[in-house]
C-alpha positions as CSV (number, residue, x, y, z in Angstrom):
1,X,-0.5,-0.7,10.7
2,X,1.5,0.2,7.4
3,X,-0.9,-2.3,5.2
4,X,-1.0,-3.7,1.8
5,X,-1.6,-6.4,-0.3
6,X,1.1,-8.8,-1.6
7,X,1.1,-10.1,-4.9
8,X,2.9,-13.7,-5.3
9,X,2.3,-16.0,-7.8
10,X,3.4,-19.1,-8.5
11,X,5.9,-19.4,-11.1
12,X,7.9,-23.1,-12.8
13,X,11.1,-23.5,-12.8
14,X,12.8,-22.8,-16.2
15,X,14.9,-25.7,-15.5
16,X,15.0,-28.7,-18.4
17,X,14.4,-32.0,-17.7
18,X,16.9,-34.3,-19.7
19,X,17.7,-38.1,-19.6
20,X,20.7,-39.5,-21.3
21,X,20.9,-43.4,-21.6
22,X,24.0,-44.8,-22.1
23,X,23.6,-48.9,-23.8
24,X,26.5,-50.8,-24.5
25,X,26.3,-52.6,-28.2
26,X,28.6,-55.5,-27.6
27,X,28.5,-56.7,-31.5
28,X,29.6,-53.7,-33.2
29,X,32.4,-53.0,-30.1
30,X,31.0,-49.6,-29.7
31,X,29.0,-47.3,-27.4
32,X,25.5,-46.2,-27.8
33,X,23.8,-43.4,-26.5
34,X,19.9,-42.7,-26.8
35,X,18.7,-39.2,-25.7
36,X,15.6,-39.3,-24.4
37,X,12.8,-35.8,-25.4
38,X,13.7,-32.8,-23.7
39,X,11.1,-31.9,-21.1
40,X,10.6,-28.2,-20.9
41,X,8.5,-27.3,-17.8
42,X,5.3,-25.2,-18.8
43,X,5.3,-22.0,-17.3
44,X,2.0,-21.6,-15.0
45,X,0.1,-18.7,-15.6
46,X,-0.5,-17.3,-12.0
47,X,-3.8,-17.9,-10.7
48,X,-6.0,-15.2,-10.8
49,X,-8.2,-13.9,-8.0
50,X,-11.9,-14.5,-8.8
51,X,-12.8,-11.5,-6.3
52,X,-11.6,-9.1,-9.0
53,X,-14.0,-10.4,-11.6
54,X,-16.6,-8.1,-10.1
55,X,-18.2,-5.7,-12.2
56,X,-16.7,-2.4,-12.7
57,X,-18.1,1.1,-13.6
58,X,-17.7,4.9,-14.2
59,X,-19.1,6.8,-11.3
60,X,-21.4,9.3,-11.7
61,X,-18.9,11.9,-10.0
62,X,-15.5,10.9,-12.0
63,X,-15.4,13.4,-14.6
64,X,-16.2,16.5,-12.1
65,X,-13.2,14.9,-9.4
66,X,-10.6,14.3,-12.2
67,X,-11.4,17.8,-14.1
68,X,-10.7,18.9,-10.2
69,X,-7.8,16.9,-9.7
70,X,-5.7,17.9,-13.1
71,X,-6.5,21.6,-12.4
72,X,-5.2,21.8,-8.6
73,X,-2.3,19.1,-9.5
74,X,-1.1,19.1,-13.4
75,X,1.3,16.0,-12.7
76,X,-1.8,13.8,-12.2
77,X,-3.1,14.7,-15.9
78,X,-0.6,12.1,-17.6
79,X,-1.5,9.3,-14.8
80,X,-5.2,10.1,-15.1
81,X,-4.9,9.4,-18.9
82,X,-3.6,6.2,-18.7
83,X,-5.2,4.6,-15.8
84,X,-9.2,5.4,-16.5
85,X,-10.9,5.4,-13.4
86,X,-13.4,2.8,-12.8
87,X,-14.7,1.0,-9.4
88,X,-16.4,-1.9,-8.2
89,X,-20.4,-1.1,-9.0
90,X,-21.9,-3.8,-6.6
91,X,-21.1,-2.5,-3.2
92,X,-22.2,-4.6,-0.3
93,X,-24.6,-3.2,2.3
94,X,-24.2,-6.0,4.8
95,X,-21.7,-4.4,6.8
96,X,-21.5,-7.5,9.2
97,X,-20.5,-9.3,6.1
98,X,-17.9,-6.6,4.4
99,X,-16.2,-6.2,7.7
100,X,-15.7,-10.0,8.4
101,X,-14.4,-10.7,5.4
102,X,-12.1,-8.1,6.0
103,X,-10.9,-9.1,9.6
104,X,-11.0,-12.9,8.1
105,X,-8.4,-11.6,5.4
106,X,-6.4,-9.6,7.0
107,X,-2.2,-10.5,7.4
108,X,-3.3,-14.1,5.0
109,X,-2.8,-14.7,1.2
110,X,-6.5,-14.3,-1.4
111,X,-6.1,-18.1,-1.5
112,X,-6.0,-19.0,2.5
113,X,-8.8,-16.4,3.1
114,X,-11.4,-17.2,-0.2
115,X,-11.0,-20.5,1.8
116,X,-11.6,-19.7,5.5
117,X,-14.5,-17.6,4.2
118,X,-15.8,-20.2,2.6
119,X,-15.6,-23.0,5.1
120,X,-17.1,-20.1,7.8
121,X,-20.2,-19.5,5.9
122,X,-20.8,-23.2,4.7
123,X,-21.0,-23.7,8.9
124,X,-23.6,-22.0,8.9
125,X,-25.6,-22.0,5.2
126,X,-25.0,-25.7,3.9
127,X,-26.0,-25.2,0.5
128,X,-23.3,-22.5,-0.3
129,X,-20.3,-23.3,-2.8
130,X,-16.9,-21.7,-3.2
131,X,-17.9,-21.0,-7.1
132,X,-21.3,-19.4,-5.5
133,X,-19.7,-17.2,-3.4
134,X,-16.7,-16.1,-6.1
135,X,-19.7,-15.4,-8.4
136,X,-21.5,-12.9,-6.0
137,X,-23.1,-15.0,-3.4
138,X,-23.8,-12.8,-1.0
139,X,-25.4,-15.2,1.8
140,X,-23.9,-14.5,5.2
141,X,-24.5,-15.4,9.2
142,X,-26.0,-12.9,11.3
143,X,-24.1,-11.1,14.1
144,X,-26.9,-13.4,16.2
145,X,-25.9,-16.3,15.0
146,X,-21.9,-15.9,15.5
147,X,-22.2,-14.2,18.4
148,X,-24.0,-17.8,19.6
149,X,-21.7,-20.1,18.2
150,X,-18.9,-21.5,20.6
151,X,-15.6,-20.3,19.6
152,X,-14.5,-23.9,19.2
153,X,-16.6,-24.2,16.1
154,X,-15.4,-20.7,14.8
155,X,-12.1,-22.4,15.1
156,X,-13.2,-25.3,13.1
157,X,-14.2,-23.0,10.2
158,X,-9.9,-22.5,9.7
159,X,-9.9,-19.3,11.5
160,X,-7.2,-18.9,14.6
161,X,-8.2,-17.9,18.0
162,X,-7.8,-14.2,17.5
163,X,-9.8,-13.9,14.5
164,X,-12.6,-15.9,15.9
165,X,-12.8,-13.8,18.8
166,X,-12.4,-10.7,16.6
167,X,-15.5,-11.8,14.7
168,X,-17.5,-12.3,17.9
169,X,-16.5,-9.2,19.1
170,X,-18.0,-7.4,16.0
171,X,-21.0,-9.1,16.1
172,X,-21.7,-8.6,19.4
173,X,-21.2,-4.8,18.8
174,X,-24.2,-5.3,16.1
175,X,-26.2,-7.1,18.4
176,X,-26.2,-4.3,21.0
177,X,-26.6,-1.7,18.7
178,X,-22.9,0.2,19.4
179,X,-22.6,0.3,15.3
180,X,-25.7,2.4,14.8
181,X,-25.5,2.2,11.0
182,X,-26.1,-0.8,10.2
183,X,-29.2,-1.1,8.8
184,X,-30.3,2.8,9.0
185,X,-28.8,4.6,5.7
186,X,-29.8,8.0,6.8
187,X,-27.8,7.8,10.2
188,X,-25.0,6.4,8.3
189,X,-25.0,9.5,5.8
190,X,-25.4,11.6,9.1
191,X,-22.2,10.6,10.6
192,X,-19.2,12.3,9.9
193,X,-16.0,10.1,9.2
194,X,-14.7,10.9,12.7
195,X,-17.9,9.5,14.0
196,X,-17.8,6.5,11.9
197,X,-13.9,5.5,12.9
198,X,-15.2,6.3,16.5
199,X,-18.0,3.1,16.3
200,X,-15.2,0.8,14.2
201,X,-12.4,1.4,16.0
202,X,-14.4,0.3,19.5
203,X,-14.1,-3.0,17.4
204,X,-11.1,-5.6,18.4
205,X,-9.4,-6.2,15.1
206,X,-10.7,-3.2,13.4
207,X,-7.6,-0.5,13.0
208,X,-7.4,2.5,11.3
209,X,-6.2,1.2,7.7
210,X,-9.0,-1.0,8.0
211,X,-11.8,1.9,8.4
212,X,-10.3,4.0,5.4
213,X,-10.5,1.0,3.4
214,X,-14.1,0.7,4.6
215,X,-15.1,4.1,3.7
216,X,-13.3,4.2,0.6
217,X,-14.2,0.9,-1.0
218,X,-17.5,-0.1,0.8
219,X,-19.2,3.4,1.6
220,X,-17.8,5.0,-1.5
221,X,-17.1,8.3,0.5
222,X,-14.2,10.7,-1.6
223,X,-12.0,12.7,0.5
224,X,-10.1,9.3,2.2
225,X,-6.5,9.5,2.8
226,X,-5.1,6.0,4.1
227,X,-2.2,7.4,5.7
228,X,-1.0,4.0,6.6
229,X,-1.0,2.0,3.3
230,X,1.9,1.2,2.3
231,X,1.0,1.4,-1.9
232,X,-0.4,4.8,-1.1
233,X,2.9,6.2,0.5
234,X,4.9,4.9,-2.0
235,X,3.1,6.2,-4.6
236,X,3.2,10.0,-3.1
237,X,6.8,9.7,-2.8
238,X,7.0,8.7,-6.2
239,X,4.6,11.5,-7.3
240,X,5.9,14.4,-5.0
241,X,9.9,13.5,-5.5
242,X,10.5,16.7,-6.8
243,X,8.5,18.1,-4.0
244,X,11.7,16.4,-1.9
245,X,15.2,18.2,-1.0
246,X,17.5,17.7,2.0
247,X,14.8,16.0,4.6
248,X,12.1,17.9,3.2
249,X,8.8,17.7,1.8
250,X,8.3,21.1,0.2
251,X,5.9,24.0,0.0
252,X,2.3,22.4,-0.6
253,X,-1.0,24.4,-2.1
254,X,-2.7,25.2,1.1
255,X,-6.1,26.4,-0.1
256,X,-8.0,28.1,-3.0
257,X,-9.3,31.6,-2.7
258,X,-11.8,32.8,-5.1
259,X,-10.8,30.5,-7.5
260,X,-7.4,31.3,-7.7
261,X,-4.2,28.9,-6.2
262,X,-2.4,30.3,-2.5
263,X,1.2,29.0,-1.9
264,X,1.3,28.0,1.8
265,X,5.3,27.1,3.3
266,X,4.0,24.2,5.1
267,X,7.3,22.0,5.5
268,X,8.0,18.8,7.2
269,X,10.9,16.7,7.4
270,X,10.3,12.6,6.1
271,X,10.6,9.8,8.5
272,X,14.6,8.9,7.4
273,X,17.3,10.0,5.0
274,X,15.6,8.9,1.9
275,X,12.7,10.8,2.0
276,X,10.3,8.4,3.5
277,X,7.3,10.5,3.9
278,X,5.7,10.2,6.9
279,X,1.6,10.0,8.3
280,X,1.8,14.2,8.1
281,X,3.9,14.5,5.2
282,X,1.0,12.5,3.6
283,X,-1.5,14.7,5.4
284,X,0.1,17.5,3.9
285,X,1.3,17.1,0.7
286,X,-2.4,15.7,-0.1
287,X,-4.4,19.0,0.9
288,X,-4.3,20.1,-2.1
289,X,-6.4,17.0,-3.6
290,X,-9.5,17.6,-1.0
291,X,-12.6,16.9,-1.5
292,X,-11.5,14.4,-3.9
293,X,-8.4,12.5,-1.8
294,X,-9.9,8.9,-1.5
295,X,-9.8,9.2,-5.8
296,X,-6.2,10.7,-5.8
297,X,-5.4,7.9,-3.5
298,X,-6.9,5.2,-6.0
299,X,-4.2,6.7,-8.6
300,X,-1.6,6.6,-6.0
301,X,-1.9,2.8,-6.0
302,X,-1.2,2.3,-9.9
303,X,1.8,5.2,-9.5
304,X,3.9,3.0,-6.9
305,X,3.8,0.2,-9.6
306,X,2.0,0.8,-12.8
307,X,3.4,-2.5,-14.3
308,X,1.3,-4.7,-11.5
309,X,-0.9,-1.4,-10.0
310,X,-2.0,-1.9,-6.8
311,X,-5.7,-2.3,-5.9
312,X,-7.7,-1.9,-3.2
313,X,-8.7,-5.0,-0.9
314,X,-12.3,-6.3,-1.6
């Protein structure tokens, strides 16, 4: 899946409202004509996502990865200074929770999915509100419970037939223990990223741009590369276009020997004509960002659009 968020906001029409009255005034033998107040439409300021309101903060690691960063890749420097990095510092360690919420919203607008959410855990805890939830509430069913309710009344909750059996599929892997880290933070720290996709991707609705996003955002791990965001690509095309002559991608830093730079010739040609890099072009062009790709990859978002930066899902 080549995945990423959509922004659309709801916007007036400029158009102007005007009413023209025309009254005949039989004793003076003339016409008169009574304009009425123009009408100008108020724009709407788009609605704004409550999930972004969560607290943000400077990791501990940040100035060590960005020093990093500017040193193995100058033409981040200027993108680093303008976009300070910052992420979300209450991460949620109900993984049942983070990863329904995420299969809830995948493919559906913010709006649709704050509200399927909410209408899925109100089923199940009555005293929860959307403004709880939008302010941190982080109440949730169990994998025991879902995995016992009939699918009819996961469909009653808003959510279609696929996701509800998506959701039941996930909990049931909870219940029998196939996600081993769920509640043990030294296994989960033990696993390797390969080992962690393995358990997620046993999951029905659970792809691979799906588990980045979960190591990335919600395990805070640092050397991520979603290969299949769509933000993410376009922001290495825009960031390695030099890098870009004749179908393509050029030579990449391979490695760094005793502290110094080596110059591999690893080449690859793009997917089309106009340079679209492909999974390995990203693969690639990125080695010279490890350990710190899942970072680079955060300013990859704000370089495909830095008017309306890109953000990773919640």
């Amino acid at each position: 899946m080549v995945k990423t968020r959509s922004r659309k906001s709801a916007r007036s029409s400029p158009d102007i409202e005007m009413t023209v009255n025309s009254m005949a005034v039989a004793s003076i033998g003339t016409t008169k004509t009574t304009v009425s107040k123009v009408k100008e439409a108020k724009p709407k300021a788009p609605e704004e996502n409550p999930w972004k309101k969560r607290p943000l903060h400077v990791p501990h690691y940040a100035q060590e990865a960005l020093e990093h960063l500017c040193k193995v890749d100058p033409a981040l420097a200027p993108l680093i200074a303008r976009h300070p990095y910052t992420i979300y510092s209450d991460h949620d360690t109900n993984y049942f929770r983070v990863l329904s919420r995420t299969i809830i919203g995948q493919q559906v607008h913010w709006k649709a999915a704050r509200s399927i959410i909410f209408k899925f855990v109100s089923h199940f805890i009555s005293d929860v509100t959307l403004d709880s939830l939008d302010s941190g509430d982080k109440r949730f069913p169990t994998p025991e419970q879902v995995l016992a309710t009939p699918m009819d009344q996961l469909r009653s909750c808003g959510l279609s037939e696929r996701k509800a059996s998506y959701i039941q599929d996930l909990a049931r892997h909870f219940v029998e223990g196939k996600i081993t880290f769920a509640s043990d933070k030294a296994t989960l720290q033990a696993l390797t990223d390969d080992e962690l996709a393995a358990q997620l991707l046993c999951v029905r609705g659970i792809g691979p741009w799906t588990v980045d996003m979960f190591m990335m955002d919600t395990l805070e791990r640092l050397d991520v590369l979603p290969t299949l965001d769509l933000g993410i690509r376009k922001g290495m095309e825009k960031h390695f276009r030099k890098h870009y002559k004749n179908g393509v991608w050029g030579t990449i830093v391979e490695s760094l020997e005793d502290g110094k730079i080596k110059k591999g010739g690893a080449k690859g040609k793009g997917n089309s004509k106009k340079g679209e890099m492909s999974c390995g072009d990203m693969e690639r062009m990125a080695e010279i960002w490890r350990p710190y790709r899942s970072i680079a990859s955060w300013y990859m978002w704000r370089n495909a659009d830095e008017s309306d930066p890109i953000t990773a899902p919640i």
